[in-house]
Each structure stands twice: as C-alpha cells, then as structure tokens.
VOZADO-416843 format. One record per residue: residue in three letters; x, y, z of N, C-alpha, C in turn. Coordinates in steps of 0.2 Angstrom, whole numbers, padded with zeros to 4 digits, always signed. Atoms other than C-alpha are relative to their C-alpha. Layout:
N
AlaXYZXYZXYZ
...
REM end
This chain:
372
Unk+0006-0001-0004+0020+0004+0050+0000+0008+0001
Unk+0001-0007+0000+0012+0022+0049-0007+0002+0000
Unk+0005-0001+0001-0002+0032+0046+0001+0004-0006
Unk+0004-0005+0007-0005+0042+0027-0004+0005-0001
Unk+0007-0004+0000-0016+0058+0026-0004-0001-0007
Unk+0004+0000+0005-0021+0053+0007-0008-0003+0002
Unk+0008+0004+0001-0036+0040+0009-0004+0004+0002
Unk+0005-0006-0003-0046+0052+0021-0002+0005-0002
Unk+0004-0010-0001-0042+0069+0019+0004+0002-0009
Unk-0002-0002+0007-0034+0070-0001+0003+0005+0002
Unk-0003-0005-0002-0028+0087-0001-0001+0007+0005
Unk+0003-0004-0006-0037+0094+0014+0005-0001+0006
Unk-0005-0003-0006-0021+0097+0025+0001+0004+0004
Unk-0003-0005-0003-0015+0107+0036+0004-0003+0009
Unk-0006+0003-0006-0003+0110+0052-0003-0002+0006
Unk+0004+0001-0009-0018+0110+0067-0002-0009-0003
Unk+0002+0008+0002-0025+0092+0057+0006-0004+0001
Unk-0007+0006-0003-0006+0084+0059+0003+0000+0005
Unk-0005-0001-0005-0001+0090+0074-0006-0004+0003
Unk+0006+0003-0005-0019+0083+0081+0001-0008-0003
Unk-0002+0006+0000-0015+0068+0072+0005-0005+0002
Unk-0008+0003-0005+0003+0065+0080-0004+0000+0007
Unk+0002+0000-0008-0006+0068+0096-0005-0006-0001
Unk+0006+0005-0001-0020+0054+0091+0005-0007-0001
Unk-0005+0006+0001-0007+0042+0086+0003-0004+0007
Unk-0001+0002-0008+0000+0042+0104-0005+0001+0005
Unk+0006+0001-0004-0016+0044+0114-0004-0007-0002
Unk+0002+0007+0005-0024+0030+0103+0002-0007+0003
Unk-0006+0007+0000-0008+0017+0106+0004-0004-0007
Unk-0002+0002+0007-0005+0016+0088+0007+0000-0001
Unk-0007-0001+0001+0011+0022+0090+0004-0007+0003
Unk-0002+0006-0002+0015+0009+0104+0001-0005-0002
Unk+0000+0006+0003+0009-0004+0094+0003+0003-0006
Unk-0004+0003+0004+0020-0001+0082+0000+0005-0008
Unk+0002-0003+0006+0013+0013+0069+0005+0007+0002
Unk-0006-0004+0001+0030+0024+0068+0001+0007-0004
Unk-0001-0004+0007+0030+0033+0051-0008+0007+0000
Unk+0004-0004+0002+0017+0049+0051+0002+0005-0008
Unk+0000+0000+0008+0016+0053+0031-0004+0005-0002
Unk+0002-0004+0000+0011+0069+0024-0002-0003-0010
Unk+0003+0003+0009+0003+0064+0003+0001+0006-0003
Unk+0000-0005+0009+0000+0074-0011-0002+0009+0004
Unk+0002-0007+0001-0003+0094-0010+0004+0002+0009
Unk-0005-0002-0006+0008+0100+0005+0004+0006-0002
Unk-0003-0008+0002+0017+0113-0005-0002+0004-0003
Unk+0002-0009+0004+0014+0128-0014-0001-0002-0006
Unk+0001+0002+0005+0009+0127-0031+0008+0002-0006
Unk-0010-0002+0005+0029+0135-0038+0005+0001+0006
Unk-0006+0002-0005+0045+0131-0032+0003+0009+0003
Unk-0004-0004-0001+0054+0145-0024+0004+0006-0008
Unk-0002-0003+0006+0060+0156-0039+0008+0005+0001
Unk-0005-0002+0000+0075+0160-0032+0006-0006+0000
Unk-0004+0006+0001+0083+0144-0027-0004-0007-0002
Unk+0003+0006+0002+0071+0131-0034-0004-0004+0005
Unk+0004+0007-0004+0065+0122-0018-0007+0001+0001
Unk+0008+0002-0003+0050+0116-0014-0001+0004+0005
Unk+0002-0004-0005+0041+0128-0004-0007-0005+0004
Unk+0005+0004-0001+0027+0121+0008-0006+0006+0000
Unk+0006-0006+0001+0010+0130+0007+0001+0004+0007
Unk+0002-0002-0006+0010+0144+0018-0006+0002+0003
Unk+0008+0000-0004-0009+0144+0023-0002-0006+0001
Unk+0000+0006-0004-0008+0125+0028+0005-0003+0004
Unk-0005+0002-0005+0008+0126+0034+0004+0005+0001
Unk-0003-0009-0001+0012+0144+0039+0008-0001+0005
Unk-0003+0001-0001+0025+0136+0050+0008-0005-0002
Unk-0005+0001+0006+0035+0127+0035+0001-0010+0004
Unk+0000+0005+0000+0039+0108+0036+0003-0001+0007
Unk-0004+0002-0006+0055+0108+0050-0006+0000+0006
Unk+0005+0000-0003+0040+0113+0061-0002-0005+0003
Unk+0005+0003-0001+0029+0100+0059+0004-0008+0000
Unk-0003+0009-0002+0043+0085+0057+0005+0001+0008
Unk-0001-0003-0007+0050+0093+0074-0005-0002+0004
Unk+0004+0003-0002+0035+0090+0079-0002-0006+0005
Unk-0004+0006+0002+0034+0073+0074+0005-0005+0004
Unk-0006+0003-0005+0049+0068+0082-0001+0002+0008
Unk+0002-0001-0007+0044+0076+0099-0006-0006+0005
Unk+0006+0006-0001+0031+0061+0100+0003-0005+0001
Unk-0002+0008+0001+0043+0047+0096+0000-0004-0004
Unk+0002+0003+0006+0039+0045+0080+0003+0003-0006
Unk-0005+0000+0005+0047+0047+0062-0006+0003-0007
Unk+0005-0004+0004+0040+0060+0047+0001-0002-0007
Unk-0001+0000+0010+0036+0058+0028-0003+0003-0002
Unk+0003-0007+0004+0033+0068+0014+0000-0005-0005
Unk+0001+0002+0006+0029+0064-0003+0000+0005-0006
Unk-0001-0005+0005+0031+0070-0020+0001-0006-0008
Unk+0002+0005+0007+0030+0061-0039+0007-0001-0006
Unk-0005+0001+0005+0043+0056-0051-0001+0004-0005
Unk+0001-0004+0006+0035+0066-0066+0002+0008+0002
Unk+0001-0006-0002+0033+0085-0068-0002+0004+0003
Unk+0003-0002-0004+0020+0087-0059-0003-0006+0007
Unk+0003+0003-0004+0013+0079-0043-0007-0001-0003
Unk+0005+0002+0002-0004+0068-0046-0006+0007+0000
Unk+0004-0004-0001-0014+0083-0038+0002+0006-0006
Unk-0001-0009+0004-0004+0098-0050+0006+0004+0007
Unk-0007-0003-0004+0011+0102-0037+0007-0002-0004
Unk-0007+0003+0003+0029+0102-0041+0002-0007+0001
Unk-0001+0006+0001+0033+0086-0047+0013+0003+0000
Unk-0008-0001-0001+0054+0082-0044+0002-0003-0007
Unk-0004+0002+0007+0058+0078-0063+0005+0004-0002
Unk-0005-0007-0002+0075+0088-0063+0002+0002+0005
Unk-0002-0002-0005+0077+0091-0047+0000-0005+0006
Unk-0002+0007-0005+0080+0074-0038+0005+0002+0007
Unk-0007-0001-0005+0096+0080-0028-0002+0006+0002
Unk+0004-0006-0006+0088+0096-0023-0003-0002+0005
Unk+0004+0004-0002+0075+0088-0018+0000-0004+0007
Unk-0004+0005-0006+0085+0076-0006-0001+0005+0005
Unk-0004-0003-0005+0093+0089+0002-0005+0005+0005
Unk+0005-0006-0005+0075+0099+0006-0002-0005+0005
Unk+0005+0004-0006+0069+0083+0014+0006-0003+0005
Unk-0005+0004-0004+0085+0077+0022+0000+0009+0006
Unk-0001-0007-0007+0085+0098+0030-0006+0002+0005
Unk+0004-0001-0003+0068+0096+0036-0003-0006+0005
Unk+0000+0008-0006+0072+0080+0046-0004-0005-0002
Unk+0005+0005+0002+0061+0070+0035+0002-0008-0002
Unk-0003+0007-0005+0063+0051+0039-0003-0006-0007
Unk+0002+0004+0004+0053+0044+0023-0004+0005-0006
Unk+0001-0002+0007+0048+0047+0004-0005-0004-0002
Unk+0005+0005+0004+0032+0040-0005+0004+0003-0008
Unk-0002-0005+0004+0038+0045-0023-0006-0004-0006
Unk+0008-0001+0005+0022+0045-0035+0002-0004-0008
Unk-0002+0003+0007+0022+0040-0054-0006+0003-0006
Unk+0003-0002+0005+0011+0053-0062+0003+0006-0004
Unk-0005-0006+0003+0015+0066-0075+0006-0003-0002
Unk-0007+0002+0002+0030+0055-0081+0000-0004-0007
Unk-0001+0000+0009+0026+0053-0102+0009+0000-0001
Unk-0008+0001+0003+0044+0048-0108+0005+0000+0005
Unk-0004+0001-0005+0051+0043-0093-0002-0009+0003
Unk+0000+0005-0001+0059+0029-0090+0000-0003+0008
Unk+0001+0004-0010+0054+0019-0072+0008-0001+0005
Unk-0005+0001-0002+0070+0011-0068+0004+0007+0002
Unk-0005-0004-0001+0082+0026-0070-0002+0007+0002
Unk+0003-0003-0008+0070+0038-0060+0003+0000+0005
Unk+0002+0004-0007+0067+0028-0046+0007+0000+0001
Unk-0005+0005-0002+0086+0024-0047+0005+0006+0001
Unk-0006-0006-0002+0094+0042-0047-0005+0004+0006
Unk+0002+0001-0006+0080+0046-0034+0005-0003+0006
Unk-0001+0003-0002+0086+0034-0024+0007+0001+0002
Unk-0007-0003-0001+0105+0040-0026+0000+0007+0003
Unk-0001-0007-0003+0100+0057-0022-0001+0000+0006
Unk-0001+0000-0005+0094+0052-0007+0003-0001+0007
Unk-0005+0002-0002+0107+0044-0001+0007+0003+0001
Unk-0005-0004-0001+0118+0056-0003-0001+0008+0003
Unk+0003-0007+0000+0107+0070+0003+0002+0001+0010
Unk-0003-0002-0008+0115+0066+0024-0005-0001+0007
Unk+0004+0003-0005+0100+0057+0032-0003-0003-0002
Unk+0005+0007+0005+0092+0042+0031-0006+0002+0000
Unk+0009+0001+0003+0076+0041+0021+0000-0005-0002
Unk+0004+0008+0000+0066+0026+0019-0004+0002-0007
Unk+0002-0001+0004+0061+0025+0002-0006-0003-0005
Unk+0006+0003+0004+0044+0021-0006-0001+0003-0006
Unk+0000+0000+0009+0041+0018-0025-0007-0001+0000
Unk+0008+0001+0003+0022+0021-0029+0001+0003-0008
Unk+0000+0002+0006+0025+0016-0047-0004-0003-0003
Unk+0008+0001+0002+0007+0009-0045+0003-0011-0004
Unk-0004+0007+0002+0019-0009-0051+0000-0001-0008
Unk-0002-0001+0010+0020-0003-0072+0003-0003-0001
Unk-0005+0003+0004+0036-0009-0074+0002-0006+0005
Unk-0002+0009-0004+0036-0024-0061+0004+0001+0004
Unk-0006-0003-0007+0047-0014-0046+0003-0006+0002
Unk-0004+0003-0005+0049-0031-0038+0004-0004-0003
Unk-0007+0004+0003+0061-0038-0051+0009+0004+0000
Unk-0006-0003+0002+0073-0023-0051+0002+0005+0007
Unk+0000-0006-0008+0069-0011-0033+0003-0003+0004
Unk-0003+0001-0006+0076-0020-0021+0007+0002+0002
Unk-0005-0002+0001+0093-0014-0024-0001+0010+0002
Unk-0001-0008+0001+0086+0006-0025-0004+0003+0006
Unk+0006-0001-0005+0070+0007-0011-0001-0006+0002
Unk+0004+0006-0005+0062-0002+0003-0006-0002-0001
Unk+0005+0004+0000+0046-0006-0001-0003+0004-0008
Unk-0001-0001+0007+0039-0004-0020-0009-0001-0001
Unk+0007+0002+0001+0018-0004-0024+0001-0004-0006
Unk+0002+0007+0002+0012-0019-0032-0006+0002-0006
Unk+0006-0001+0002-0004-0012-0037+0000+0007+0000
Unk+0000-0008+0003-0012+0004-0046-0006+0001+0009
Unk+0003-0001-0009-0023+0012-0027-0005-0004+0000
Unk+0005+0005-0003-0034+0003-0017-0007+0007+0001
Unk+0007-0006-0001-0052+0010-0013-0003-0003+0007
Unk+0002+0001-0005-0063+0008+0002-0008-0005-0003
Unk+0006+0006+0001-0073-0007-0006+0004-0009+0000
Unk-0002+0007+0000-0070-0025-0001+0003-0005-0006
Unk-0001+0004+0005-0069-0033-0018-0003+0003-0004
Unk+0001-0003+0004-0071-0027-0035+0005+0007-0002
Unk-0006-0007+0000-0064-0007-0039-0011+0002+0000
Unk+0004-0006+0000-0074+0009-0036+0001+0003-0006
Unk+0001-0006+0005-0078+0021-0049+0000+0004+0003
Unk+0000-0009-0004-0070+0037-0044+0001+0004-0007
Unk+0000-0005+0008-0073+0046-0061+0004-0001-0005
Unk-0006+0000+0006-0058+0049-0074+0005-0009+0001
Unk-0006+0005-0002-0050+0032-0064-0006-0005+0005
Unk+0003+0004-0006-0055+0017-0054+0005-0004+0005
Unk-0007+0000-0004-0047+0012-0037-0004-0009+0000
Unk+0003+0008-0001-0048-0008-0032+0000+0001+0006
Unk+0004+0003-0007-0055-0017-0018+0005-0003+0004
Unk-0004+0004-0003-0044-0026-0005+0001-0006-0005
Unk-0001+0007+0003-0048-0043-0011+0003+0000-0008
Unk-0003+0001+0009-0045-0039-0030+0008+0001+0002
Unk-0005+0002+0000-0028-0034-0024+0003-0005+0002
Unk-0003+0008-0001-0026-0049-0016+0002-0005-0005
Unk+0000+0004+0005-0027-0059-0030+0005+0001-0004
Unk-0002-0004+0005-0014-0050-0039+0008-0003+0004
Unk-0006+0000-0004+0000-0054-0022+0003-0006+0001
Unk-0003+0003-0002+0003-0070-0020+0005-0005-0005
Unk-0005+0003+0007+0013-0074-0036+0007+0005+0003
Unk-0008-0004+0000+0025-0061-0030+0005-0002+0009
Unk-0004+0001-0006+0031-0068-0012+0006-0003-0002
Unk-0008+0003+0000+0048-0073-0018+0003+0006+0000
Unk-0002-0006-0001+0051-0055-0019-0001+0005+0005
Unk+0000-0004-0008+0049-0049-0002+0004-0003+0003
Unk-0002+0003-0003+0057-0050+0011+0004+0008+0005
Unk-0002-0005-0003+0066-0039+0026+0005+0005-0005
Unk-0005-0005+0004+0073-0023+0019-0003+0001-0008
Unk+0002+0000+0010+0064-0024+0001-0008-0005+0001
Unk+0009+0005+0000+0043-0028+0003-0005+0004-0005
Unk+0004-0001+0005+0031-0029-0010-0006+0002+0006
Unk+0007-0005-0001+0017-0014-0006-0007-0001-0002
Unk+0009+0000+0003-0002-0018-0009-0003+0007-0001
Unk+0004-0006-0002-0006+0001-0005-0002+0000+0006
Unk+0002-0003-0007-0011+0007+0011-0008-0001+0001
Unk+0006+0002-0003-0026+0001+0023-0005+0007+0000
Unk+0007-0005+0002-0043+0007+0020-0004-0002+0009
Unk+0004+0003-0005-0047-0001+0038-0002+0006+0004
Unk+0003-0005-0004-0060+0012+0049-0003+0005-0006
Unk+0005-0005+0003-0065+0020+0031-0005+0000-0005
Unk+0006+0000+0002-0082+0015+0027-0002-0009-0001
Unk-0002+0008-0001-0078-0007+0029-0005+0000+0006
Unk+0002+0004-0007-0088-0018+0040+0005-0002+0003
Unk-0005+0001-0005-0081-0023+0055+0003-0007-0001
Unk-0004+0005+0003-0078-0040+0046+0006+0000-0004
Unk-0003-0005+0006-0072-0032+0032+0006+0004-0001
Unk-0007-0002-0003-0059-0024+0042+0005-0004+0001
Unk-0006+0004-0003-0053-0038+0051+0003-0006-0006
Unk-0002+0006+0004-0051-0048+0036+0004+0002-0005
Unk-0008-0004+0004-0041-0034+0024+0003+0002+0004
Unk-0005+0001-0003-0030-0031+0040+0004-0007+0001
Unk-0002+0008-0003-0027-0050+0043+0005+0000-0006
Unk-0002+0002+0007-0024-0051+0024+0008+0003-0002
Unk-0007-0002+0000-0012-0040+0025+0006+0000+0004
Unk-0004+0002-0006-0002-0044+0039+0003-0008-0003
Unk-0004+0003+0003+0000-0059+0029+0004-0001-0003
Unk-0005-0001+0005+0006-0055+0015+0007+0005+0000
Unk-0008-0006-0004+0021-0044+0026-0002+0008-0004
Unk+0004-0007+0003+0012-0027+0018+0001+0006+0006
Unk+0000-0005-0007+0016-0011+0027-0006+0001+0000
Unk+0007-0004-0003+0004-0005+0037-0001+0007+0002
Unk+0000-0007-0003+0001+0010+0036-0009+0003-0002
Unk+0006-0003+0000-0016+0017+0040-0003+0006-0003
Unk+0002-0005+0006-0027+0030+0031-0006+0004+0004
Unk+0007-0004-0005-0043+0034+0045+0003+0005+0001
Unk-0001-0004-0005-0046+0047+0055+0002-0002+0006
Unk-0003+0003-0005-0037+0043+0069-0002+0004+0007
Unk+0004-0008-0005-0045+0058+0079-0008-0003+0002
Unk+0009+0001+0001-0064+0048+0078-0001-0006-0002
Unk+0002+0007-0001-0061+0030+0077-0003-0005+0003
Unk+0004+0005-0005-0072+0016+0084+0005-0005+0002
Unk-0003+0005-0003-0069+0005+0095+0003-0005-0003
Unk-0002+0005+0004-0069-0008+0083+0005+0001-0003
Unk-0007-0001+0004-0057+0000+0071+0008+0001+0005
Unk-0006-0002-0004-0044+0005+0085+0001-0010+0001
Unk-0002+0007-0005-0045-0014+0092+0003-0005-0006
Unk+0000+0002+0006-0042-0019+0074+0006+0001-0002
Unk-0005-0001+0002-0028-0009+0070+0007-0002+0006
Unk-0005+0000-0007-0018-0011+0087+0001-0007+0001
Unk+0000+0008-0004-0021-0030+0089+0008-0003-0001
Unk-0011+0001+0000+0000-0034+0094+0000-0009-0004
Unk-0003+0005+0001-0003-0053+0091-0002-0001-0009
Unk+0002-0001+0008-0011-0050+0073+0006+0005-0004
Unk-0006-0001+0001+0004-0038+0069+0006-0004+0002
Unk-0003+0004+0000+0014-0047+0076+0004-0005-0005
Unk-0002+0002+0007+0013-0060+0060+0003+0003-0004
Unk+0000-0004+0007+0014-0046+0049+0009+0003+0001
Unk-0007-0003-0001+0032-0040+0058+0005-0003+0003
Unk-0004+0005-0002+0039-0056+0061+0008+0000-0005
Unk-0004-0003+0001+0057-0055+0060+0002-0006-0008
Unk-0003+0006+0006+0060-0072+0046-0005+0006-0008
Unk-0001-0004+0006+0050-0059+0033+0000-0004-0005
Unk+0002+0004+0006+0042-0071+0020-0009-0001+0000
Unk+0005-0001+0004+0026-0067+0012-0005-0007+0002
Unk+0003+0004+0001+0012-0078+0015-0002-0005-0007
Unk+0004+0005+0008+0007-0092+0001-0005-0003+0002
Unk+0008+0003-0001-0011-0098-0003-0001-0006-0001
Unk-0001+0009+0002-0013-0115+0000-0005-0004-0003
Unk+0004+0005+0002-0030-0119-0005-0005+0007+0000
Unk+0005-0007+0003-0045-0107-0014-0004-0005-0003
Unk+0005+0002+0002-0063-0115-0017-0005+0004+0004
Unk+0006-0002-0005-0079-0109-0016+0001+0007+0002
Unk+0001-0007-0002-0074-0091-0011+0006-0002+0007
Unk-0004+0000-0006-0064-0098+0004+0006-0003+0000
Unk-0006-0001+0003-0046-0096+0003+0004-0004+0009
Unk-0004+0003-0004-0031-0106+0016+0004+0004-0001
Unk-0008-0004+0000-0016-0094+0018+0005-0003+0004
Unk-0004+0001-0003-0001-0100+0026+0007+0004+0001
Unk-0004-0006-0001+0014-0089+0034+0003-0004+0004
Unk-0005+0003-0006+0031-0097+0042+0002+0004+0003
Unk-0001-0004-0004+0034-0089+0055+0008-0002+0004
Unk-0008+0002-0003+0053-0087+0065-0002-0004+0009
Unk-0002+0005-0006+0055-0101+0079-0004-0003-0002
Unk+0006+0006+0002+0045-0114+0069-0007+0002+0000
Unk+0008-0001+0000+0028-0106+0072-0003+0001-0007
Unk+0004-0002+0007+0016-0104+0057-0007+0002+0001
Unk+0006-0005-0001+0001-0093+0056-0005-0002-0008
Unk+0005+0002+0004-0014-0099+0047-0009+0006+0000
Unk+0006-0004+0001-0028-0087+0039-0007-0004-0003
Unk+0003+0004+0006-0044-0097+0032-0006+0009+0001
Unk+0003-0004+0003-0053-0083+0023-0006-0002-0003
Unk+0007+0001+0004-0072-0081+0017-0003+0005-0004
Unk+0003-0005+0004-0074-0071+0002-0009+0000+0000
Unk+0007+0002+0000-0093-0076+0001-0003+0006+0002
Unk+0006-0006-0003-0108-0063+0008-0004-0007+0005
Unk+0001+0004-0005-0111-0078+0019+0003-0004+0004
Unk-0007+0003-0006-0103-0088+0033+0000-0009-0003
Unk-0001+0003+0002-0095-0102+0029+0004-0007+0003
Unk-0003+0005-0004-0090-0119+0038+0008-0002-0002
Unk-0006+0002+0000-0071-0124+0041-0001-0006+0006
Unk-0003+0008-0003-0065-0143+0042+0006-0001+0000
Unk-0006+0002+0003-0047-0145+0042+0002-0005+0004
Unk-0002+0005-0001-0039-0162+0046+0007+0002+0001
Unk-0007-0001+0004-0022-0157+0050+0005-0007-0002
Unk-0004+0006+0002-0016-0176+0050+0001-0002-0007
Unk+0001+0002+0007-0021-0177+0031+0005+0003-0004
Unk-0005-0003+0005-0005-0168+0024+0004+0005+0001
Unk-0005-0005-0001+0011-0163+0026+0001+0009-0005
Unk-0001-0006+0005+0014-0144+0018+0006+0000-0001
Unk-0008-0002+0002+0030-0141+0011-0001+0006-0003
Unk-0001-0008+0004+0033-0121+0006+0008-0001-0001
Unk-0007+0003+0003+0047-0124-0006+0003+0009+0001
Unk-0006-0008+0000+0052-0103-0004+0002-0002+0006
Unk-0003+0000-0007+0055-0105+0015+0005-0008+0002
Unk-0003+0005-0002+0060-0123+0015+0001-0003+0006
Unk+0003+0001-0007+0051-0127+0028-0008-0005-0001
Unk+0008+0005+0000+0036-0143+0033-0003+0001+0005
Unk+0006+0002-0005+0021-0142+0042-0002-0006+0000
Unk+0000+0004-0003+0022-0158+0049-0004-0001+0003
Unk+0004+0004-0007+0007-0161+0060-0002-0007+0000
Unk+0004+0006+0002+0005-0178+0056+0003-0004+0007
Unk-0006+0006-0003+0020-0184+0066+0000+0006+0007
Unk+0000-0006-0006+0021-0164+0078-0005+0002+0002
Unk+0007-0003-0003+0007-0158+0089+0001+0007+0000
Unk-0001-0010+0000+0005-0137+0087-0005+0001+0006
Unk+0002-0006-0002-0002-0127+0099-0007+0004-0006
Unk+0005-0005+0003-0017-0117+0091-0001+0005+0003
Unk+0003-0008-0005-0022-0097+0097-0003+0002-0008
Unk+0004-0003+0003-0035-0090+0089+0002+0009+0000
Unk-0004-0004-0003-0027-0073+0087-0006+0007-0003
Unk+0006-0005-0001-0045-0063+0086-0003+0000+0004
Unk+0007+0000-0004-0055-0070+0100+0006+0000+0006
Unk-0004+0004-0005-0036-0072+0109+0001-0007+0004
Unk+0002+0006-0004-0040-0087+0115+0003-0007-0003
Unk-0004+0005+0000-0031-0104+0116-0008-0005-0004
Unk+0007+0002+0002-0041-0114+0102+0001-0010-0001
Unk-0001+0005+0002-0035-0132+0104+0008-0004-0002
Unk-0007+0003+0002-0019-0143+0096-0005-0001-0006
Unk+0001+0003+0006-0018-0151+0078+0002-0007+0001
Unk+0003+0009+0000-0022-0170+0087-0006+0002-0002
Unk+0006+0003+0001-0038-0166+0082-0003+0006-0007
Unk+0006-0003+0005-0049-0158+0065+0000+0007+0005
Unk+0005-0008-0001-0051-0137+0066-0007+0001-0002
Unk+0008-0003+0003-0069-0134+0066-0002+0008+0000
Unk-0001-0006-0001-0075-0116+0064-0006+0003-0005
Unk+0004-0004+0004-0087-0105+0057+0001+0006-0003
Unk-0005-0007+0004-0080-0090+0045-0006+0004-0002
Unk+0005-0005+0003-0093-0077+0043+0002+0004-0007
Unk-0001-0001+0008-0096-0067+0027+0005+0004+0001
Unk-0007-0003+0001-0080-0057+0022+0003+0001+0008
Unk-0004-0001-0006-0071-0062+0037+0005-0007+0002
Unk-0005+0004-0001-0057-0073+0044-0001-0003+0007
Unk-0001+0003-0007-0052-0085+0056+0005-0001+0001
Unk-0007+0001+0001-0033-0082+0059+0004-0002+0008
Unk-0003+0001-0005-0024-0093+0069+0008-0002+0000
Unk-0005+0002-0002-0007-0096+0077+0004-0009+0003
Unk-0002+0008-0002+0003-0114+0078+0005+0001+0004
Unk-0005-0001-0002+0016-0115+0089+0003-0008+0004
Unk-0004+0005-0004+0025-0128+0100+0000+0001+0006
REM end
C-alpha cells in the first residue's frame, strides 16, 4: 500500500510537491490506514549519469537537495520511500535507464535509504525479461538494505510463472487509464480501463499470494471516476489482493475519494493475512459474483454491476454449496448461518437464513462480509 506520483503529475516533480505529499499522506489518515510506501516514478534524475562515477544523479532543479533528503524525509513521517527506474537503456520518459548498471544501481538506492523499486520495461530491444529482472533482483540484494521489488514488465513474458522467486509483486497488465472500462487513447499508445483489466486477473489467482502478488497497476481512484466508479475499482481491487497504491492528488481530495481510499474494513479484505486472490463465481448480464476466503472462516462477497444501469441482486444462499478448490475451502450456508456487513454503508445487513436482496447501481458494487 502507497501512493505513486506517475498517474497525476507524469514528470512534473519536484522536492516542495513530495515533501507536501508526505505531509498529505499523514494529515489525510492514509498513512494510518495503511498507505506506507510514498514512490517517486519516472523523471526524477538528471538526464546523464554522473561522468565520473556513473550514478545516477537526481535533477538538481526538482530536487536541488538530492534524494537522501527527500527519503529522510519520508522516513520522518513514518513512512517508507521508492524510486523507479527501467530495465532497458533508457527510462520510458528518456532518463537513465539501469541496463549495465544493476549493481551500481542497488547501491545508489540502498545509500539513499530507499525502501522500494518499481523497475519499468521500456527501451529493452534484445533483452531478455527473466535474466533482467533476475540480476536486478540479485543486485538488490546484495546492495545492504531491504528493497521491495516491483516488476512493471507490463506482464510480456507472464512474471507470474517465473517472479515469485526474484520480486514481490509483478504487473499483470500493460497501464491502466482513468476510464472504467474499455482503454483510453493516449496518442502513440493506449492505457485500459479498470474493468478491462479485470477481466484479464481472475485466471491468474493461483499465482499470488503473501510475499509474491499479481499487480493490476496502480489505482486511478480520485482521477476523473465517478464516485461509483471509484468504489467499485477499489472494491475490485481489494479483491483481487492488488497493491494499493494510489495515484491522486492527495493535497485536494474529496471527501468522497478520501472516504473511498481509507475505508479499514474494505482494506481490510484486500490485506487479509490468508492472501488468496479473489475467484468469480458467476458473470451475466454485466453483473459479476466474486468470492474472497478470508482468514478465520469469514468470506467476503463483491456482487458487481458493469451495466450504465442499476441492477437487481437475488442471492439464495441455501441454493448451493461453493467449493474454491485453490483454498480448499466450502461455503456451506446451507447447513451454517453467516453473519452479513455491508462493508460500504457499514452496517450489519442480516444472516444467509434468508435470500440477499439489493440494489447495485451502475458501475458500482455491493461488497459484503460473512462471518460467524
């Protein structure tokens, strides 16, 4: 859990915007609830390395006090810093990319207290994915401070057959965009919608799990979504155990989106300690059933409504056991009574003795909690 400055501000960085957004993070409660990681993206350095000894320099007119600075900073908050950089020659935007200099590399971001790596995947013609990612990976390791490592691979060569061993979490998908469903045309390239990548994740929950999670991209929630819109690609994502790592301005949030991003019992799902992916149990009609086991018998139920209309929920729960053969685990209501919590309106929504009834507005969800 964190926040990103790509989605927002691309490569309009600097040291007074991050130091205001470590201080928005804790004013907020984002931190408290649980948003840890503050992450620096693409263009942050200089456009040539050092020409003496090779490192990475940071820009000095965005960050005239150099990186230690700003993950000092960082850490004076209570919170933990990243940086990013690209596997190819160059970074996406035209910065030094680390092809050749992995192990240096390490050691700029391990001497400037930096706590996480996004590592890109452009500019990398004639380069092989695996043995990248996998001497990254070793140099980091060797570099004398943990760093948490992120593969945005864009998911090319399939990360989540071979990453689990090299990084902690691995993108799935080429970027997301601030549109519900479908892709945006952003010129030379196109980003997808939430829901498109949904569709792409639930084949892959055998491949997550603690320590090793399949990445969707980072949340577009607060930049340019309706408020349904929001809660229903945050829900989504909480299901499918996805970091959360935000992308707004955190400085000029609405209510709405603070209340969206912060909700502890909707993270909650998403940071449950058992770490198994949600599976889809039923998709008609635009209107999707997800299911999530959750640790101490509980299970967390999303019903979703792709639609541009609101859309009636009947569920019977007496009508059928589920069995999720990855967890190995039954939803027996037939024979156990649950508990239900509505875990947007908060509120206690009944037992499974009797049919869930419910009304699911357009692009929005109804995510509730079973429990015992």
């Amino acid at each position: 859990m964190g926040w990103n400055s790509w989605n927002t501000f691309q490569g309009n960085i600097n040291e007074k915007m991050v130091m205001e957004m470590t201080d928005a993070m804790v004013s907020s409660g984002m931190r408290d609830a649980g948003y840890i990681y503050l992450v620096l993206d693409d263009a942050w350095m200089a456009k040539e390395r050092d020409p003496n000894t090779g490192d990475l320099v940071p820009d000095p007119v965005k960050f005239p006090r150099g990186m230690k600075f700003i993950s000092d900073y960082v850490h004076s908050k209570g919170m933990k810093f990243g940086l990013y950089n690209c596997a190819g020659t160059l970074t996406c935007a035209g910065y030094p990319g680390t092809r050749g200099y992995e192990y240096q590399d390490a050691r700029f971001y391990a001497s400037v207290g930096a706590d996480y790596l996004k590592f890109d995947w452009c500019n990398t013609e004639g380069i092989n994915s695996i043995e990248v990612y996998t001497t990254m990976s070793k140099a980091l390791k060797k570099a004398g401070h943990p760093i948490l490592f992120s593969l945005c691979e864009w998911g090319t060569s399939k990360p989540w057959r071979w990453a689990a061993p090299v990084g902690h979490l691995w993108r799935t998908t080429e970027d997301i965009g601030n549109v519900f469903d479908g892709t945006k045309n952003m010129g030379s390239w196109s980003s997808n919608g939430a829901m498109t990548i949904l569709d792409s994740q639930d084949t892959l929950r055998a491949y997550s799990g603690p320590g090793h999670w399949n990445d969707p991209d980072m949340l577009e929630v607060g930049n340019g979504l309706s408020e349904s819109e929001n809660r229903a690609h945050f829900s989504m994502w909480c299901m499918i155990d996805a970091p959360l790592i935000a992308g707004n301005d955190l400085r000029k949030m609405s209510v709405s989106t603070h209340d969206i991003l912060t909700n502890k019992e909707v993270i909650a799902v998403n940071q449950d300690s058992l770490g198994i992916q949600a599976l889809k149990y039923f998709s008609k009609d635009s209107l999707e059933i997800w299911i999530k086991p959750l640790s101490g018998g509980d299970w967390a139920f999303c019903f979703l409504n792709r639609k541009t209309t609101a859309q009636p929920v009947n569920f019977n729960w007496n009508a059928q056991v589920i069995t999720d053969t990855l967890s190995k685990r039954n939803l027996d209501t037939k024979t156990l009574v649950y508990k239900l919590r509505n875990l947007w309106t908060k509120k206690e929504a009944g037992d499974t003795k009797k049919p869930f009834q419910a009304r699911v507005g357009p692009h929005d969800v109804v995510m509730l909690r079973l429990g015992r």
